[in-house]
C-alpha positions in Angstrom: -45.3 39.4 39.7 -42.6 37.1 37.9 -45.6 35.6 35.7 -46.7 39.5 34.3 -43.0 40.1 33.6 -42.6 36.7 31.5 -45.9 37.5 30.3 -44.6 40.9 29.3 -41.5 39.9 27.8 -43.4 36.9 25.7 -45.5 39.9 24.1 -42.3 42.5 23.4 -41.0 39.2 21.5 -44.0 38.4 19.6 -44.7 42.3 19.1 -40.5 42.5 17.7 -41.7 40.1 15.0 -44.3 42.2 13.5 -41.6 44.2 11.0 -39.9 41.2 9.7 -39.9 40.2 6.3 -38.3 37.4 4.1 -35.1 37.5 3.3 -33.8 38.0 -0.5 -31.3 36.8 -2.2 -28.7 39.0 -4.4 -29.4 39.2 -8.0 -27.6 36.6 -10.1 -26.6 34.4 -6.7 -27.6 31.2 -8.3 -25.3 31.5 -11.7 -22.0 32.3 -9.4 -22.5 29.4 -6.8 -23.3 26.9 -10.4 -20.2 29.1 -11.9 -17.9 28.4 -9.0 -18.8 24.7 -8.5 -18.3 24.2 -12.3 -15.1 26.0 -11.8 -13.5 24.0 -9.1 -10.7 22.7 -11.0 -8.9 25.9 -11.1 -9.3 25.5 -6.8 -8.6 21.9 -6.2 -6.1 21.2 -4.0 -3.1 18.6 -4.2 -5.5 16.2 -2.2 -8.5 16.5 -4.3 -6.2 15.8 -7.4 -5.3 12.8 -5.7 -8.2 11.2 -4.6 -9.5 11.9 -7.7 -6.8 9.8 -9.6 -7.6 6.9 -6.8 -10.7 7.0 -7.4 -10.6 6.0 -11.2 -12.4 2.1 -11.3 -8.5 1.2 -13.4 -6.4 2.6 -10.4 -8.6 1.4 -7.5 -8.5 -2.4 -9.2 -5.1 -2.4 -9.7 -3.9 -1.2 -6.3 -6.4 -4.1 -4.8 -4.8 -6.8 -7.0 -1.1 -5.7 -5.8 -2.6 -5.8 -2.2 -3.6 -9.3 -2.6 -0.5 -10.4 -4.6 1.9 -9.0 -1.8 -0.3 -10.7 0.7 -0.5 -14.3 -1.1 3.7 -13.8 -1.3 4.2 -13.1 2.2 1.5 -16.3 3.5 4.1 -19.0 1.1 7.0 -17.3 2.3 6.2 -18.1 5.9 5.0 -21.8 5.3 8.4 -22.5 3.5 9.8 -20.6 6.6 7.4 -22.8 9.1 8.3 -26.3 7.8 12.4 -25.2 8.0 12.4 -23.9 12.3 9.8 -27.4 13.0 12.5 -29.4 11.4 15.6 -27.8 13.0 13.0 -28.2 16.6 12.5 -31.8 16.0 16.2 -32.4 15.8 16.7 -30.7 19.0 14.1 -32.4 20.9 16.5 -35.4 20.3 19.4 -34.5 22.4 17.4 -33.3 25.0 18.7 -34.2 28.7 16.5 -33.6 31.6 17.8 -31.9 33.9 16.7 -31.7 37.6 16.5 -28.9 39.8 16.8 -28.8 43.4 13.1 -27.7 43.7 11.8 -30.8 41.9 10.5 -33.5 44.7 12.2 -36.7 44.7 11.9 -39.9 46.2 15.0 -40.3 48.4 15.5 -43.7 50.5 16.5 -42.9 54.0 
């Protein structure tokens, strides 16, 4: 019984098909999508503008150059940095005192 009734509705699907036709397009749809696209400065947003401008090979060059210049700066400004805290370490390390703590094992004559 449940295979006629699939059976059935397969054929009411198939038979609902029959009437269809292809689908048309308005008249003149193709000139106002290319008109609209062609127009899309008028609707460009503030981000579109922008990433436009970032885009340009001039701008994109020059912001990677100030990238690397900033990041050569900041490498020799640390090194200078570096050499100045190992000296000031080196002449701490020569007034160091050991100190013991009571938790450090000793030898201790009886």
């Amino acid at each position: 019984m449940q295979k006629r009734s699939i059976e059935k509705l397969v054929e009411e699907t198939l038979d609902s098909l029959e009437g269809a036709k292809r689908a048309e397009a308005k008249p003149f749809l193709l000139t106002r999508v290319l008109a609209k696209i062609n127009s899309g400065e008028e609707t460009a947003n503030a981000w579109t503008r922008i990433s436009v401008f970032l885009s340009k090979p001039a701008v994109a060059l020059a912001g990677l150059l100030l990238i690397i210049l900033i990041n050569a700066a900041i490498i020799f400004s640390n090194t200078k940095d570096n050499e100045n805290i190992q000296n000031i370490n080196s002449s701490k390390d020569e007034f160091a005192v050991n100190v013991l703590s009571i938790y450090e094992s000793e030898n201790q004559e009886p």
